[in-house]
N, C-alpha and C positions, 0 to 999 in steps of 0.2 A: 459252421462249416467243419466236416473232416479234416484230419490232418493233412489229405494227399490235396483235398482243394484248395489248402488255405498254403501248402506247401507251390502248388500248382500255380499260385495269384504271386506268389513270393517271386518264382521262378520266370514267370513271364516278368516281371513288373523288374527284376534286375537284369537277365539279357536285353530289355530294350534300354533299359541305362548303358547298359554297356555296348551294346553292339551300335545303335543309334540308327544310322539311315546304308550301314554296311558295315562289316568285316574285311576292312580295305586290305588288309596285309595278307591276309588268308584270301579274297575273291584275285589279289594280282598276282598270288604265286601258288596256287594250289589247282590243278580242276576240279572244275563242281564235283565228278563223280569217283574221286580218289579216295580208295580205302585206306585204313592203318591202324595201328593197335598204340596203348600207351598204358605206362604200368604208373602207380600211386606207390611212391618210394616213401620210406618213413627217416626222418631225417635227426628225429631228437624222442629221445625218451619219453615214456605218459603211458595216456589212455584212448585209446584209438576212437571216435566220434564219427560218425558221420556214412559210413560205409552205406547202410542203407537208402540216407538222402540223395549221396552221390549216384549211387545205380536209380534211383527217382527221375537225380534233373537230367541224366541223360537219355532217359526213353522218353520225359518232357519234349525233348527235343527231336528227336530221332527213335520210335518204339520199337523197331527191330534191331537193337545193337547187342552186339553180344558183350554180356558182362559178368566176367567171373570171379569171386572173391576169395583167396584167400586168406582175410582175417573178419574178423567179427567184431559190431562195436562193443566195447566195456573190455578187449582184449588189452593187454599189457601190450605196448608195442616200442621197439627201442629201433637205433641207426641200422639203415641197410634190410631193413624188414620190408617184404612189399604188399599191401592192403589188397589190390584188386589189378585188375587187364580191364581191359575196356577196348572190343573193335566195333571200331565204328566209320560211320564218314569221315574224312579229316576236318571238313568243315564244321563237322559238329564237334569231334574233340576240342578243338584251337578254340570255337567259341565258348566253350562248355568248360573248356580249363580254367578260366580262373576263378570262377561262379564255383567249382566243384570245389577249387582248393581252401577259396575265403571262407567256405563252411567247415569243411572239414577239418582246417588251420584253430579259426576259431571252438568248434564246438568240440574239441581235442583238449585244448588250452580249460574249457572249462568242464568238461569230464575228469581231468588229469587233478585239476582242484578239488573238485566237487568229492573226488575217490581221496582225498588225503582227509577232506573232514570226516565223511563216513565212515574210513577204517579206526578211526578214534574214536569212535563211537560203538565201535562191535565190544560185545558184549553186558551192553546198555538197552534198557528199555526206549530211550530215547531216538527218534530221527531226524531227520535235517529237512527243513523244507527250502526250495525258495521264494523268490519275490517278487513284484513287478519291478522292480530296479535292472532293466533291459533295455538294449537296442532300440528303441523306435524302428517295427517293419523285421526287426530279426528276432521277437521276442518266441516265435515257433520256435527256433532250433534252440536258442539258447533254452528254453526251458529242456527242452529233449535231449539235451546236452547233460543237463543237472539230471537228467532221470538215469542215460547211461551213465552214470558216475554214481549212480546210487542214490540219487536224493530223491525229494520226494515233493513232485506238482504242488502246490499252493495255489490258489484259483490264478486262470487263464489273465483272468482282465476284470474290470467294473462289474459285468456284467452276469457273472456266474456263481458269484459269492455277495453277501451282505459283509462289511469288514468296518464298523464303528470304529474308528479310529479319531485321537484329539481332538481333531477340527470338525470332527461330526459331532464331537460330545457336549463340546464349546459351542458351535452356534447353534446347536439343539436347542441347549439350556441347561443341559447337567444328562445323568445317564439315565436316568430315569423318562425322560421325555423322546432320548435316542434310541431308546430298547423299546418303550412301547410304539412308537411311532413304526419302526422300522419291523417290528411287530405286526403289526395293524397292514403295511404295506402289503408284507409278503402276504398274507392272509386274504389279502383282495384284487392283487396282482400278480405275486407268484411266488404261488403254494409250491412248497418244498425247499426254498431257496433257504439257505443255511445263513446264521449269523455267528458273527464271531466279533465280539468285545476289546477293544486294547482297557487295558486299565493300569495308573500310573502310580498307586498303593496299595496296600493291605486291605483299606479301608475302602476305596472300590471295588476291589473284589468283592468283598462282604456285600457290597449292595450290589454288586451282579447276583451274586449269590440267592437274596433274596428277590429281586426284580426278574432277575434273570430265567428264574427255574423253567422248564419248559417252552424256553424261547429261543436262549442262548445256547449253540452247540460247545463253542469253544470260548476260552481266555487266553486273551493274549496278556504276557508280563512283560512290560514293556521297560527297559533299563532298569530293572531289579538285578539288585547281587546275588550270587547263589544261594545265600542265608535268606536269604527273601522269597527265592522260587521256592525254596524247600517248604518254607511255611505256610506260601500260598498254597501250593501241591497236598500239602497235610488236609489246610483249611478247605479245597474243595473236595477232597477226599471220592474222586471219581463223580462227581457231580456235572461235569463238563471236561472234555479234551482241555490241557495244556499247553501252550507254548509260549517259551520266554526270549525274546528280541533285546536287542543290544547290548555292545560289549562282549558279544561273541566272535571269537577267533580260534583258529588252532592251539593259541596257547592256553584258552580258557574254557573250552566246548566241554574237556571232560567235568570239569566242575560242575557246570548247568548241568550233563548230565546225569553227575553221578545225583543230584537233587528229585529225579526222577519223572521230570515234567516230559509229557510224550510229545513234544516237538520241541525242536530251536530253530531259528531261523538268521538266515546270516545276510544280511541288506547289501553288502556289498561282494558277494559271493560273485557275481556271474562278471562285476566290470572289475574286480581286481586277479580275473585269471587271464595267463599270459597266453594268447597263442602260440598255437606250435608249428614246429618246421617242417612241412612234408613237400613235396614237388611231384607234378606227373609229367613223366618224360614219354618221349615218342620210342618206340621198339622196329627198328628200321631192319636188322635181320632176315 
């Protein structure tokens, strides 16, 4: 699906969690046909997320609303800044409001991170991917989240990428049997699909290396120290994309990079970023 359909299933599938069988606070004191506007205040420092999505779930809901933005996602945004207006039905603001804010709280929090690893990475060959390590149901936004922050997609899900990883190497039988099988797959089932390797030493690389040639897109290093990425980096020698997993953090990222592997990828990126504080208030005036 596109991202507006699969944003669209998102959207329905949380308004009926949350709205349920009415809007009892807003149907006993609002009329159906009450206008009114409401501004998205910014309450704490970051990277602004979500502006786009928000104008999404509220035409989701209501397609004639008027919505006007003044800031943009990936914008710096600090206390007392205001993101957007929004007129619309009051009914739809009130139900629309905390669905707009939970996104945009969240995928702020993880933009705001996502921009602290990538600007320690400028001037680096190196980029930052993420992971599936997501929300269950909110794994759209959080990835679009890591993209306004500069990062950079890693497959969607199961389904879009080949990803050999331990326990496919393990009950394969060794890498040898995982690479041609997964080989053989795509070959007969689907053509194009990309494979990507973990390997847990020197010594599997080496035999990706030779197994691997014309199969394998990428290597992942998987809990190698820098001195190890650098070597492996050497030893494929542009032979396959790189990227080195774990034991990467803010405080160790320029290391991996400076080793020159063209990705890192950080597993706990998208659940150790904090949400941030914004509020959309009513404009009564």
């Amino acid at each position: 699906m596109s991202f507006d359909e699969q944003l669209q299933h998102l959207v329905t599938e949380a308004l009926r969690e949350d709205v349920g069988d009415g809007d009892h606070s807003t149907l006993s004191s609002i009329p159906a046909d009450a206008k009114g506007k409401a501004v998205l205040k910014i309450k704490e420092a970051g990277v602004l997320a979500g502006v786009v999505v928000a104008e999404k779930i509220f035409r989701i809901k209501e397609p004639d609303v008027v919505f006007t933005p003044f800031m943009s996602d990936g914008d710096a945004m600090k206390p007392g800044d205001k993101a957007f207006e929004v007129t619309a039905s009051v009914h739809t603001i009130l139900q629309c409001e905390r669905l707009v804010l939970n996104c945009m709280q969240r995928m702020s929090g993880i933009a705001t991170l996502t921009r602290q690893y990538t600007s320690l990475l400028e001037g680096y060959h190196t980029r930052l991917l993420d992971t599936r390590k997501t929300t269950p149901n909110f794994r759209l936004l959080e990835k679009e989240a890591v993209r306004i922050g500069g990062g950079v997609n890693h497959r969607f899900g199961l389904y879009d990428m080949i990803m050999l990883k331990d326990n496919h190497i393990d009950y394969a039988g060794g890498l040898e049997k995982a690479i041609n099988g997964a080989w053989e797959y795509v070959q007969e089932k689907k053509p194009g699909l990309k494979i990507e390797v973990e390997t847990r030493s020197l010594d599997e690389v080496r035999q990706v290396m030779t197994i691997g040639k014309n199969k394998v897109f990428r290597v992942m290093l998987d809990n190698f120290q820098p001195a190890q990425v650098a070597e492996a980096v050497k030893l494929i020698n542009g032979a396959f994309e790189t990227e080195a997993s774990g034991g990467i953090n803010l405080s160790t990222i320029q290391e991996y990079a400076a080793t020159g592997v063209d990705y890192v990828s950080v597993g706990a990126l998208i659940h150790q970023a904090r949400s941030l504080d914004l509020s959309l208030k009513a404009v009564t005036e």
